[in-house]
N, C-alpha and C positions, 0 to 999 in steps of 0.2 A: 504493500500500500504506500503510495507518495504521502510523505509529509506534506502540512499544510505550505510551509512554509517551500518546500521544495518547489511544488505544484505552479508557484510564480516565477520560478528563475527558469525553471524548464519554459514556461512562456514564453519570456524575455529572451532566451536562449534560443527559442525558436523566431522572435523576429530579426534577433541581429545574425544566424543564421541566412534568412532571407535575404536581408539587408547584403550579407556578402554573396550573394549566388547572384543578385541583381547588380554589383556593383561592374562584376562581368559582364554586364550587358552595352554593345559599345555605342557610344554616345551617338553615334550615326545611326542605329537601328533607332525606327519611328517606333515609341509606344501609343501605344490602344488605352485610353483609362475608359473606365464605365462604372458610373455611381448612383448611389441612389437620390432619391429629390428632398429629401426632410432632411433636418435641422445636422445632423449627426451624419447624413449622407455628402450632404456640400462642404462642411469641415472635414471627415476626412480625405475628401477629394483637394480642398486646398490646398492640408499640411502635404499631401502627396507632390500636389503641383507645386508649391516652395520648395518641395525637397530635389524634383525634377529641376526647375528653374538655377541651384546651386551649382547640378553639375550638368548643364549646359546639354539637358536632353531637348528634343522634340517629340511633338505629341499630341495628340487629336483628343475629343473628350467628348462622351454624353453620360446625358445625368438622367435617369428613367426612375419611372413609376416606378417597375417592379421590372424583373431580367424574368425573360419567357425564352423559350427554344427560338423564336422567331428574330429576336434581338443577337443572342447569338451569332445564330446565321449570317446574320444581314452584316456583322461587325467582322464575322470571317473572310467576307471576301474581299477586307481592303491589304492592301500591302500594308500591314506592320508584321514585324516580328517576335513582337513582347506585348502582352496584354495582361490587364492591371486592373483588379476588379475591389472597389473600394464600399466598404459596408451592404455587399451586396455580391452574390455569388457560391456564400457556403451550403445552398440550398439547391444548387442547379451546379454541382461539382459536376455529375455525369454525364448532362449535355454539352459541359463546356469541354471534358474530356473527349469526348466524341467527335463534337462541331470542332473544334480548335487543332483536332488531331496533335502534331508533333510539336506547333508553336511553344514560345517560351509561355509560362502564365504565373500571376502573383495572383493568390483568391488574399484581401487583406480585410476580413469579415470577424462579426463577434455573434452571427446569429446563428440557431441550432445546425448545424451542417450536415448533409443528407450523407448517407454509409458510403462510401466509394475506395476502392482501390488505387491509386495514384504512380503515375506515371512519374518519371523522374524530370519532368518537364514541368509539372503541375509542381508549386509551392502552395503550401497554405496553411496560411497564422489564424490560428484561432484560440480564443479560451476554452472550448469545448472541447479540444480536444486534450483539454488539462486536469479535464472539473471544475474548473471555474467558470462562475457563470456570469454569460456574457451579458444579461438583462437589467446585470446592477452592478456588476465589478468591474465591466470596461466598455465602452463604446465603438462603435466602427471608427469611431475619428481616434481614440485611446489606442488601437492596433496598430493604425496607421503611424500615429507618433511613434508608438517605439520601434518600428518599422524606420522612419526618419531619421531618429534620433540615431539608434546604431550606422545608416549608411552617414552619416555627418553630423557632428556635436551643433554644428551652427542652426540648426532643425528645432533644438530646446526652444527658438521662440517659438516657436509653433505652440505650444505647452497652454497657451492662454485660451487656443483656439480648440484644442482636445477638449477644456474643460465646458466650452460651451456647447460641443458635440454631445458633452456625457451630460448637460444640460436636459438639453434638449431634450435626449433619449430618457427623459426621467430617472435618471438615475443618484441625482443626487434627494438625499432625507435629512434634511439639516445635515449635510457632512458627507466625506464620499467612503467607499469600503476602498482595499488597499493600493490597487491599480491604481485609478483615478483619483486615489488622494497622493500616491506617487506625482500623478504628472502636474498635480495642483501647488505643489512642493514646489515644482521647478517652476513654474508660473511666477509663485510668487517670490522665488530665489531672482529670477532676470527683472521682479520690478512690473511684470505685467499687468499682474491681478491683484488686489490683499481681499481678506475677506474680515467682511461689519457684521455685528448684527443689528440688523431690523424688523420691522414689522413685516408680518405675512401680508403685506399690500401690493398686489403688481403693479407697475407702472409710477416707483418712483422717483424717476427719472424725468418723462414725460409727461404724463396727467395730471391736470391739478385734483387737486387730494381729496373735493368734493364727490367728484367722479367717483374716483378710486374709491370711495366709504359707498356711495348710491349702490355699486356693486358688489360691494365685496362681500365672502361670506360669512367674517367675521361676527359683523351686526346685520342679522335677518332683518332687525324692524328700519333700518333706513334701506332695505333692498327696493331700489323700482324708483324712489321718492328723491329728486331732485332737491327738495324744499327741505324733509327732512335729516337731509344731509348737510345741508346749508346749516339748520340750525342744532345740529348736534356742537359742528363747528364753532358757532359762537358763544353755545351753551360751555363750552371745554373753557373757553377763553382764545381761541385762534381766528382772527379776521380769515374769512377766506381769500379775501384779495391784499394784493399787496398792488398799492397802485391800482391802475389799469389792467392788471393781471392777475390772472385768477392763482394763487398760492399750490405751489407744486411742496410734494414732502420735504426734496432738496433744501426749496426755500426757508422751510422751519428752524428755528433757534432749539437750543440741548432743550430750552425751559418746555417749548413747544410741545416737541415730539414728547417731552417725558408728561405733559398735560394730553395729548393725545391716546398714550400709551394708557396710561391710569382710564381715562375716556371708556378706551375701550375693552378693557376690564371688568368696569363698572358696567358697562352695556353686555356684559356677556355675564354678568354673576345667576344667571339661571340655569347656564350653561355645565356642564361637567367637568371640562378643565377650562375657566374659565380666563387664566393665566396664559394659556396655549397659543401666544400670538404672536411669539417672536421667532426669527429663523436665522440662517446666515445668508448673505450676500454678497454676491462674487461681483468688487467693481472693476470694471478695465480700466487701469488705469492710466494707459498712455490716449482715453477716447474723450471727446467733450464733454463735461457737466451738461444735463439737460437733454443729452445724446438718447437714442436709443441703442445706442452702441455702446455704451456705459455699463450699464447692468445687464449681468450674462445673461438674466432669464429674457430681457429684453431682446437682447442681441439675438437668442436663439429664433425668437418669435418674426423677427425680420426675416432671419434668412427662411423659416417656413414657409414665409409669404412669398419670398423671391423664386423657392422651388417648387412652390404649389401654383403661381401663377406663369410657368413658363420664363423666369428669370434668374436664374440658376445662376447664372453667371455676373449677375447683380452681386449677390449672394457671395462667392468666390473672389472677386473681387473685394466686397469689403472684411472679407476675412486677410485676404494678402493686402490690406492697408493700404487700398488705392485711393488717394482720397476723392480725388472727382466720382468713381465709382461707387466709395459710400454716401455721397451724398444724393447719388442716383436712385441708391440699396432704402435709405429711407424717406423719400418721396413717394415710392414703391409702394409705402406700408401703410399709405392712405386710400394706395387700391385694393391695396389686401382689407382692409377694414370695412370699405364700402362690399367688396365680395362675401364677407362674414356677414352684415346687416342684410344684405339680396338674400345669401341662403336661409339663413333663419325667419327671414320673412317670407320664402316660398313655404318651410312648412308649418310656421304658425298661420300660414292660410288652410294648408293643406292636409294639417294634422287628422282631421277627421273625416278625409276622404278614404279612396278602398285604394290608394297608394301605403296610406298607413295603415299597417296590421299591427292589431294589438293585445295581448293575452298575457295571460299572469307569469309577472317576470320576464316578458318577452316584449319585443317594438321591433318590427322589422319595416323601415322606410325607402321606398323604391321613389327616388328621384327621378327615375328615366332620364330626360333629354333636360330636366328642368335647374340640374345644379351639374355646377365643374363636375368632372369625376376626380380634381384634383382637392378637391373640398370636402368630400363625402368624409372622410375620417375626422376632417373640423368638427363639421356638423354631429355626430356621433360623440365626440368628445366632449361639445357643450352642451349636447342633450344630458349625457353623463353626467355633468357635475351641475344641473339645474335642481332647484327644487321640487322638479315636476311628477317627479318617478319615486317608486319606493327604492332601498335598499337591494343589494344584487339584483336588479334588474340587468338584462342584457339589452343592448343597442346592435340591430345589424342596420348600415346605410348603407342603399348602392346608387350608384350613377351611372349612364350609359361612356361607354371610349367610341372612337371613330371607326375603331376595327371591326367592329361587330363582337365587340367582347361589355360586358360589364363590370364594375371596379366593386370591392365589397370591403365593407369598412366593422369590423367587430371592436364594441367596447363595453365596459361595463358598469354601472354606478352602482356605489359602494362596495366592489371588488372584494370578495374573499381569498384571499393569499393564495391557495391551493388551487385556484380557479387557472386554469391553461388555455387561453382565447386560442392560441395559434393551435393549440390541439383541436379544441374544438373548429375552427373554422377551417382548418384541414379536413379534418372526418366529412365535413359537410360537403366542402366543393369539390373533396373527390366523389363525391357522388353522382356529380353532374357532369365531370370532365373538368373540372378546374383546378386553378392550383394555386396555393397560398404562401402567404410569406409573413413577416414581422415578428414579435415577443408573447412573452404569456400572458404583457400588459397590457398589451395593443397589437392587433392583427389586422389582416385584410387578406384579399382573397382577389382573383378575375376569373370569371364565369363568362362562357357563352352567352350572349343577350336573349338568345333563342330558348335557354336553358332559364330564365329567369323564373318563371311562375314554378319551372318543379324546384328550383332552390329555396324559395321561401316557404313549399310543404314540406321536405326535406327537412330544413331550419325548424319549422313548426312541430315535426316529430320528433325532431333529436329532443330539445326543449322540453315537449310533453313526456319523454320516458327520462327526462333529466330529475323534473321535478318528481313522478312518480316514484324514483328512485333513493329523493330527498338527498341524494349525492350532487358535488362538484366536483370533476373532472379532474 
């Protein structure tokens, strides 16, 4: 049996490893990179392209939904020699063995990875393949670093950008486990990062703090109420405005936040741990005050935007500190917002049409042609964390693709630990001919469009022998 403690050097071991089988690769040969589109997909692909950019590689790029046999293909027939699959890959080892035949390949992934036999051409860094699990120990962008780091020490900046990968991917809980609190170490060793603590409030960097309280789920009774958000505010003692501007957290004095802080305490003593309002905060610190490139949860949320609405490269850019590009990356994030207000408002029209099916414990929402299918797991995600639904409720959303395929989004409100999304939404979409991908926490799936109506009786029955069973997966 590996020790605990060994279980991570044999990791490590295996990226710097990689690191030297790729250092062989000569700078003339064209690389292939191919990544995924979320937050954790577009930083690993970054820390990859800085580390490529160092030694004066060339190299073509796409950033996808999800990697299908079709994608593949289609990437097989260009002239590169070395292809480089970034948070995205460990699930389609076979086809890529198959389609890629002899080429050089780096799989540099942290998601379950499918059984395969390996070629001596085929590299692949994974924590799976250690015991370590990749859903909360390291990220696709957290491989990718040490994968960097071992081909060139000057790669540690990168370190800032892992952590907003492992961000993104949820994996930090106030604090990271040891991977990811490694690469947070060197973040904050180069100066990049430090970490504060504060309020469980998003957006305080950006929103003013009225906002921020209307929403947040701290205090249920100012949820929705503009007004009484306003006057919780002046009830604490904190103008909302400062000037002509509406007072952002940033803005607040030590005296402020600690009259906020008590505030909101005091609005929660009915609550069970009514204390429970503080977390840590990861600020970048070489990025502007008031930035959304400031605070990492912030920053993760831009680049979701930039890869969910076809700007991926927005995204990528302002991770490699372009600055015209970041300023592109969030202007971006005003279309990403108006895009979240359109979905949410197709199905709070639509919620109780025969698009929405609905049964105990269960919501399965078929957008068809009416939302992104790069949305559809937003969408699912804030249905999740609304007050709308009971406890372990399941969320499945789908959206139609262009291909004639549909996109399928599993998530869950109030999540029970044991609960396996990617298991379950595997089990299902192979029933229809589809195929799935993502964590235990967050899955998705693509189904034939044609296949749609048996997938949601499918879903409907897994569901009802779920509950008869009084089991979670």
């Amino acid at each position: 049996m590996v020790e605990i403690s060994e279980k991570y050097e044999l990791f490590k071991e295996s990226a710097k490893s990689a690191a030297e089988k790729f250092s062989k690769v000569s700078v003339k040969e064209k690389i292939r990179i191919i990544s995924h589109l979320d937050s954790d997909g577009i930083t690993a692909c970054s820390i990859l392209i800085n580390a490529l950019n160092l030694k004066g590689y060339k190299y073509s790029l796409s950033v996808v939904h999800q990697l299908d046999e079709k994608t593949i293909r289609e990437v097989s027939q260009e002239k590169c020699g070395c292809f480089l699959f970034t948070d995205i890959g460990s699930g389609k080892i076979n086809d890529i063995k198959e389609i890629l035949g002899s080429k050089k390949v780096f799989i540099l992934d942290h998601h379950e990875p499918e059984a395969a036999d390996l070629p001596e051409n085929i590299v692949h860094v994974n924590p799976h393949l250690f015991g370590i699990d990749g859903t909360s120990e390291i990220s696709g962008a957290g491989v990718v670093y040490f994968f960097a780091k071992s081909l060139d020490p000057k790669n540690e900046e990168m370190a800032r950008v892992a952590v907003v990968g492992a961000i993104g991917d949820i994996q930090e809980n106030n604090g990271f486990s040891r991977l990811n609190q490694e690469i947070l170490e060197d973040a904050i060793s180069n100066g990049s990062v430090k970490v504060i603590n504060g309020l469980k409030l998003f957006g305080a960097q950006t929103k003013p703090l009225y906002k921020i309280l209307q929403y947040s789920e701290l205090l249920p009774d100012l949820r929705g109420s503009e007004s009484r958000a306003i006057s919780f505010m002046q009830q604490i003692g904190i103008e909302p405005k400062q000037g002509n501007e509406w007072k952002k957290i940033v803005h607040l004095t030590d005296e402020e936040k600690e009259r906020l802080a008590a505030g909101i305490i005091m609005g929660r003593l009915g609550e069970e741990n009514p204390e429970d309002i503080f977390c840590k905060v990861y600020i970048m610190c070489n990025e502007e005050k008031e930035s959304p490139l400031r605070d990492a949860r912030e920053f993760s949320t831009l680049l979701n935007a930039c890869g969910r609405l076809g700007k991926a490269s927005l995204g990528i850019g302002a991770c490699l500190n372009d600055e015209e590009i970041k300023k592109k990356a969030v202007e971006h994030m005003n279309k990403y917002k108006r895009e979240i207000v359109k979905t949410m408002k197709w199905y709070n029209e639509f919620k109780a049409s025969e698009d929405v099916v609905k049964s105990e414990g269960l919501i399965i929402i078929n957008a068809k042609e009416n939302v992104r299918a790069t949305m559809i797991g937003t969408l699912a995600s804030m249905i999740s964390s609304s007050n709308e639904l009971e406890k372990d409720t399941y969320i499945i959303s789908m959206a139609r693709l262009l291909d004639g395929n549909t996109k399928v989004s599993l998530r869950s409100c109030g999540r029970k630990d044991e609960a396996d999304l990617f298991g379950i939404i595997s089990q299902i979409a192979s029933l229809v001919g589809g195929t799935a991908g993502g964590h235990s926490m967050a899955a998705g799936a693509v189904i034939p469009t044609e296949k749609e109506y048996d997938f949601v009786e499918e879903a409907k029955r897994f569901f009802e022998t779920l509950r008869s069973r009084a089991t979670i997966p």
